[in-house]
C-alpha positions in Angstrom: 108.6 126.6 115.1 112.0 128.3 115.5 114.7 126.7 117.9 114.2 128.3 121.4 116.9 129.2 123.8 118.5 126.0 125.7 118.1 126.1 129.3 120.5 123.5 131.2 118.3 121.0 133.0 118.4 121.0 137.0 120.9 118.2 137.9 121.7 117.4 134.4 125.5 117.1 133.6 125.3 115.9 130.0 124.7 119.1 127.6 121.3 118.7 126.2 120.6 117.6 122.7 119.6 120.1 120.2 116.5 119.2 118.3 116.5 119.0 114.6 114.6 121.7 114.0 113.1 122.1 110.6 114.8 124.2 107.8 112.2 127.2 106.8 111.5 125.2 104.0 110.7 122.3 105.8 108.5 124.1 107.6 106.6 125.4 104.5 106.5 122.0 102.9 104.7 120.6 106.4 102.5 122.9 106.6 101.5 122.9 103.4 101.1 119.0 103.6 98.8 119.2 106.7 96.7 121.8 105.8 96.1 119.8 102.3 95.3 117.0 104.1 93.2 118.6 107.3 91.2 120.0 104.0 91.2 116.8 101.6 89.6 114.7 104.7 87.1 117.5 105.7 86.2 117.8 102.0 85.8 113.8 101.2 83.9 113.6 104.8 81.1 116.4 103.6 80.5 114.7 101.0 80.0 111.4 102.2 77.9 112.5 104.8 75.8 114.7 102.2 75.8 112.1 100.0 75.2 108.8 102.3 75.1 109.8 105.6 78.3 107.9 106.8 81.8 109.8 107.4 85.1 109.4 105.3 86.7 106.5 107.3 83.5 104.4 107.3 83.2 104.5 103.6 86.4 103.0 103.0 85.8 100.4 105.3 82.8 99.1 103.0 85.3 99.3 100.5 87.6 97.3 102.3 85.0 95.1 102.5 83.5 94.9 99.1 86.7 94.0 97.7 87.2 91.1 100.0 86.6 87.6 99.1 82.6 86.7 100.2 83.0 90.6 101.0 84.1 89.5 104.7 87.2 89.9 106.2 88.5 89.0 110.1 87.9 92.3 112.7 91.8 92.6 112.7 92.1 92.3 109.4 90.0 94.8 108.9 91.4 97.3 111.5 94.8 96.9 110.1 93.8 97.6 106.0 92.1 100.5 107.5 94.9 101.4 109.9 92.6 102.1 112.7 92.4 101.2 116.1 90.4 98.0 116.9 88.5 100.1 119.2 87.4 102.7 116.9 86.7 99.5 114.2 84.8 98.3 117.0 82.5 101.2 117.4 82.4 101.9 113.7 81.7 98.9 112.9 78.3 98.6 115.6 77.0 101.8 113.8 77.3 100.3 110.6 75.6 97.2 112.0 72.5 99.7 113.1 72.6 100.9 109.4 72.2 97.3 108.3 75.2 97.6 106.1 77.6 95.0 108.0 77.1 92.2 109.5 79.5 90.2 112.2 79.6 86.3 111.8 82.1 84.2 114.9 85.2 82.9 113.0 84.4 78.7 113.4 88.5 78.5 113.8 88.7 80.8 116.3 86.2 81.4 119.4 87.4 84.7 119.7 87.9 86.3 116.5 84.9 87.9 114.2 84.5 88.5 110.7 82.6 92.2 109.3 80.6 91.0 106.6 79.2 93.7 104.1 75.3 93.2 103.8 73.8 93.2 100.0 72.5 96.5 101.6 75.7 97.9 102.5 77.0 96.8 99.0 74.1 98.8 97.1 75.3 102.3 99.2 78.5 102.1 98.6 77.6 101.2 94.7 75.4 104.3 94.8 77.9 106.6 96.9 81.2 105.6 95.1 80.4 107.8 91.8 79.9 111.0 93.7 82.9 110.1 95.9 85.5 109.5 93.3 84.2 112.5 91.7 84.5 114.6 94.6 88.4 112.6 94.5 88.8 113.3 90.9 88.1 117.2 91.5 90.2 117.4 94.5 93.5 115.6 94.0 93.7 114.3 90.1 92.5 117.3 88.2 94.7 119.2 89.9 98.3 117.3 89.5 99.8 116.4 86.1 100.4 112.9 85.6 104.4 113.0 86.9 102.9 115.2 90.2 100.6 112.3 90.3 102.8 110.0 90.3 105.3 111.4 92.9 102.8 111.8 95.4 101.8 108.4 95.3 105.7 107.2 95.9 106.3 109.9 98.4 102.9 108.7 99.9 104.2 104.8 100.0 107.5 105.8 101.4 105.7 107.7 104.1 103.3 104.6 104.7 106.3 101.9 104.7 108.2 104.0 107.8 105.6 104.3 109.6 104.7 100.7 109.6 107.9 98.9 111.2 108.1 94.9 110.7 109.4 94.0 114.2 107.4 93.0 117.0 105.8 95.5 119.4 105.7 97.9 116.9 103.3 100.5 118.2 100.9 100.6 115.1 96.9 101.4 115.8 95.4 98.2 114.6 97.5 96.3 117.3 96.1 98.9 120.0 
C-alpha cells in the first residue's frame, strides 16, 4: 500500500506520525510470503481432509500429542505448543473426542486443569495419515528449496516465532486468551 496524503487531525496540535510504510520491495517480499503461506495451509488442509478427514491444525495436535510422554499433555499445554487459543483447543479438541481419537482425563493436582490424551485410535490415524502428509510436505516446501534456502527459512522462521512470543507478563499471546 502506498503512503496516502496526511490529513491533520481535528483538535490535534502535535503533527501526526508518518507510518513506516513498506519499501516496494518490502512489499513484494510480503506478499509473496502470505500468499505462500495462505497456499501451503490450503494445500496441507486438502490433503488431510482427503486423506483423514481432519483439517491441518487438528493433525498437528495429535502430533503434539503422540510425541508427549503417556501421549498426554495438560489443555494449556497443549494450546500453547499449538499456539492456539484455548477456546479453539477447546472446540477442537471435543470434535476429536467424537472421533474417538482423544480422550480428556481431570489433572489429580489440579481440580481445574485437564489433560488431552491421544486414544490408541487416534495414534493409528495419525500413523496411517503422517506418510501422505509429509509427502504432501516434502513436495511442497523441501523439493523445492536447496539445502542453504532450507536452511534460512527455518532461521528466518525462528526469528519470526521468537518476536512474536514476548517473555513478560501480559503478553497478549493466543494460548493465554
Amino acid at each position: 500500500m502506498k503512503a496516502p496524503a496526511s490529513a491533520p487531525t481535528p483538535g490535534s496540535v502535535a503533527e501526526p506520525v508518518e507510518p513506516r510504510w513498506l519499501t516496494d520491495e518490502e512489499q513484494r517480499v510480503w506478499r509473496s510470503f502470505m500468499e505462500g503461506v495462505t497456499l501451503l495451509d490450503d494445500h496441507l488442509d486438502r490433503q488431510l481432509q482427503r486423506d483423514a478427514g481432519m483439517p491441518h491444525v487438528y493433525y498437528g495436535l495429535l502430533v503434539k500429542l503422540a510425541e508427549a510422554p503417556r501421549r498426554r499433555l495438560r489443555m494449556t499445554e497443549l494450546a500453547m505448543l499449538a499456539k492456539i487459543t484455548r477456546s479453539r483447543l477447546s472446540h477442537a479438541i471435543a470434535r476429536l473426542e467424537k472421533n474417538g481419537w482423544v480422550g480428556r482425563e481431570d489433572c489429580p493436582d489440579d481440580k481445574r486443569g485437564q489433560f488431552a490424551v491421544l486414544t490408541d485410535e487416534g495414534y493409528e490415524v495419525l500413523r496411517q495419515t503422517a506418510p501422505g502428509h509429509v509427502e504432501a510436505v516434502r513436495q511442497a516446501v523441501f523439493d523445492r528449496l536447496t539445502p542453504q534456502q532450507q536452511k534460512s527459512l527455518g532461521e528466518i522462521m525462528r526469528i519470526i516465532a521468537e518476536g512474536l512470543q514476548p517473555a513478560e507478563a501480559g503478553a497478549d499471546l493466543p494460548w493465554l486468551r
